[in-house]
N, C-alpha and C positions, 0 to 999 in steps of 0.2 A: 504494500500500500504506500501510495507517496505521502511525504511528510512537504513541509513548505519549511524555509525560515526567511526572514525579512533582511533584504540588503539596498541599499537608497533605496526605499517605499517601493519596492516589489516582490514579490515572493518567488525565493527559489524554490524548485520542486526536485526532490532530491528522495530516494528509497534507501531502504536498508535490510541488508539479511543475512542471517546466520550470525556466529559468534567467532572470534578468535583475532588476529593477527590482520590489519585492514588492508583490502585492494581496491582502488577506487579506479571504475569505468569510464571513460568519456569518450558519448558519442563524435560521429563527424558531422558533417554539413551537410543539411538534408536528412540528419534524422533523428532521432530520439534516445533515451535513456531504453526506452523498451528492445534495439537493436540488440543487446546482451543478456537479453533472458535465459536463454540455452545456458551461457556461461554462467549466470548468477545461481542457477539452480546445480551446476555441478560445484563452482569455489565456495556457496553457501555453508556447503557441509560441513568443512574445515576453515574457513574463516568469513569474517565480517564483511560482505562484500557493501559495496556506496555503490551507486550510479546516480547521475547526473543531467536532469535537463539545462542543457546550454543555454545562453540568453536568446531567447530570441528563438527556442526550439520547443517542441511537448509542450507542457504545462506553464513553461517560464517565460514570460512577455518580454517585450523590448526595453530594453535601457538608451532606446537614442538612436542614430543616423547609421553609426559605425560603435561595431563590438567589438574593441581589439580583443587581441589574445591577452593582456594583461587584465582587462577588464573581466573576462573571463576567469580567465586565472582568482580574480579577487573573490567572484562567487562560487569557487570551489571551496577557498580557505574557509568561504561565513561557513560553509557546509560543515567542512573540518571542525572548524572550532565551534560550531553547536553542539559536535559527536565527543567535541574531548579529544579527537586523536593526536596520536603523537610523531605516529611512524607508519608508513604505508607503502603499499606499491601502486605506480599509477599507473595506467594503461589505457592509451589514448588512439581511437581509428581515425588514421587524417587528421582533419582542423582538430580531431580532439589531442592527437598528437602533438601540434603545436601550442595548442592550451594547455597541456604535461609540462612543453617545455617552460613554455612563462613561468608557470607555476614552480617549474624546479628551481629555475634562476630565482625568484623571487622570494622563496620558502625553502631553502637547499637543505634545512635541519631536519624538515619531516617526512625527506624522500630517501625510501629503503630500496628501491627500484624503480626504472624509468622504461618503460616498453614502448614505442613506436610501432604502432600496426599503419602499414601502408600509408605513412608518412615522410617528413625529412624536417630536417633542422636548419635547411637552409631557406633564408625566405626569397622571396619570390624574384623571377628574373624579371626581365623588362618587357619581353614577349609576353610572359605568364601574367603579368601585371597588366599589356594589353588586352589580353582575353578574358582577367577578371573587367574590367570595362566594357567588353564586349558583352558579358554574360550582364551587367547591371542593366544594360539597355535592354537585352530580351530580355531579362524578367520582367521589366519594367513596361513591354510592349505587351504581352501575352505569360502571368508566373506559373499558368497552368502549363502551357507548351513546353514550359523550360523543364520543368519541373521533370516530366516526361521522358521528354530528350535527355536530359542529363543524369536522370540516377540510370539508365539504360548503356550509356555510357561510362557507366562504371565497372561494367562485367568482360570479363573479357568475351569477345562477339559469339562465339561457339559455345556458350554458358549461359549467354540470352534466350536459347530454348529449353536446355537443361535443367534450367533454374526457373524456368517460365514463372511458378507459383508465384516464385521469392521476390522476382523483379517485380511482381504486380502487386506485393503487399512493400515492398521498399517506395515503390512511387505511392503508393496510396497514406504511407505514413509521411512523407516528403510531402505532398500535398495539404496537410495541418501546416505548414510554416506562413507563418505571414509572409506578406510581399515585403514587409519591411525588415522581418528577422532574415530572410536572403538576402536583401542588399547591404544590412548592416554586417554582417558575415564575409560579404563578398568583399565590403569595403575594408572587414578588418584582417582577414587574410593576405590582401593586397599590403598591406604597409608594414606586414609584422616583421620583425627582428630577426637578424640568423643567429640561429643557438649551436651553431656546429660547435664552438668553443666547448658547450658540454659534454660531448662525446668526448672528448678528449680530457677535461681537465673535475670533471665530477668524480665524487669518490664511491657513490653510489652504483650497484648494479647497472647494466643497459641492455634491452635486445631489440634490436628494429626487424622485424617480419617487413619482408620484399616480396611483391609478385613480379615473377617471370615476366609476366606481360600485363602487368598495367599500364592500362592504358591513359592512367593519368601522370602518372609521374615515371620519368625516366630512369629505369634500372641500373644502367652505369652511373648515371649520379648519385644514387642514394647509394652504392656499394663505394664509389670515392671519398664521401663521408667516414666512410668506418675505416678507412686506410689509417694503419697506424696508431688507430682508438683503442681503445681497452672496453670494448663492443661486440656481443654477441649477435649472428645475422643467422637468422632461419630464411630461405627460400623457397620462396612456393610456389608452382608450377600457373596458376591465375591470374585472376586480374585484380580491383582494387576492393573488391568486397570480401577479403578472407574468408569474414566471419560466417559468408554464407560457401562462396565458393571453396573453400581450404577449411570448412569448420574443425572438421577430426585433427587435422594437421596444428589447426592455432590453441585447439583444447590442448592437444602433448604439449606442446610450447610453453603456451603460458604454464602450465602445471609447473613440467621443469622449471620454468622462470622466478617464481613463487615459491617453488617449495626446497629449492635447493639452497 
């Protein structure tokens, strides 16, 4: 059941379950806190798991124009420090990934682990910054077309039918976002920060899970990052939705990840 707590006059929606040792989930863009049920119900058992509606995602309304990743990051900690916790592992898919990172740089004392699912630490190119612009305008013309178009474009294309169900309940939960919570999203991905520094100089665990073929983010750059890190890399034969396409494979992972 989700709980709320209050951060500038809005309410975070945030869940909790099971007991022990915390892992705190953080959706990406375009979805919800509900994307890790499968997993909440297997790390439940053995420890405390948190997930998290984003600003601007699920249950939790907008805070404004643009949601960086540090503004983000802040309504993670109100979460935190409602729970009391102390020490955690956070484990972020994409934009929740770069909200991991905010949050580790900002809070380095209460991260016991830092997982990157189909993410990177590097921010964004000048191209990639074009295309967020590109994508503010189609939302902005038609958020249902995009909306569509774009979580479909997260699978790799041969997993578009295989997955048929999944893609049609992925765009259907992608559909609850405001027009405003995608553009503030879009706007705050676009300007966020490169945390590659962390791979390298954090004292905390790391694993960044890669697909082979994602289609959103370039596999030789996100393996260039871990050059010379003190960084664990899982590869997965998919595209950018592990969770559905790679599930079995990100369940071993994260477990090892966590419990080792």
């Amino acid at each position: 059941m989700q709980q709320f707590v209050t951060y500038k006059n809005i309410e975070i929606a945030y869940s909790v379950s099971g007991e022990g040792n915390a892992v705190v989930f953080l959706h990406g863009f375009l979805e919800t806190s509900t994307m890790w049920q499968p997993f909440v119900d297997v790390f439940s058992k053995t420890h405390k798991v948190i997930t998290i509606d984003l600003l601007g995602h699920g249950k939790t309304p907008c805070l404004g124009y643009i949601h960086t990743m540090e503004e983000m990051a802040e309504t993670v900690f109100a979460v935190i420090k409602e729970l009391r916790l102390r020490k955690l592992h956070l484990i972020g898919h994409s934009m929740g990934g770069y909200v991991a990172l905010a949050f580790a740089e900002m809070y380095p004392d209460y991260v016991k682990g830092l997982c990157l699912v189909n993410s990177t630490s590097r921010a964004d190119s000048d191209e990639r910054k074009a295309n967020r612009d590109r994508a503010i305008k189609a939302v902005k013309h038609n958020h249902k077309q995009f909306i569509r178009i774009a979580v479909s474009n997260l699978f790799r294309p041969k997993n578009r039918k295989i997955f048929s169900e999944q893609v049609k309940e992925a765009k259907k939960e992608a559909l609850t976002t405001s027009l405003q919570g995608i553009v503030a999203a879009l706007e705050g991905m676009k300007i966020r920060e490169d945390r590659e520094v962390l791979l390298h100089f954090s004292p905390y665990k790391k694993l960044i899970i890669v697909g082979k073929h994602d289609p959103i983010l370039n596999f030789d750059d996100v393996m260039d990052q871990t050059k010379n890190a003190e960084v664990d890399v899982d590869i997965f034969p998919d595209g950018h939705m592990s969770h559905i396409e790679n599930k079995e494979d990100l369940l071993f992972s994260l477990k090892r990840f966590i419990e080792q």
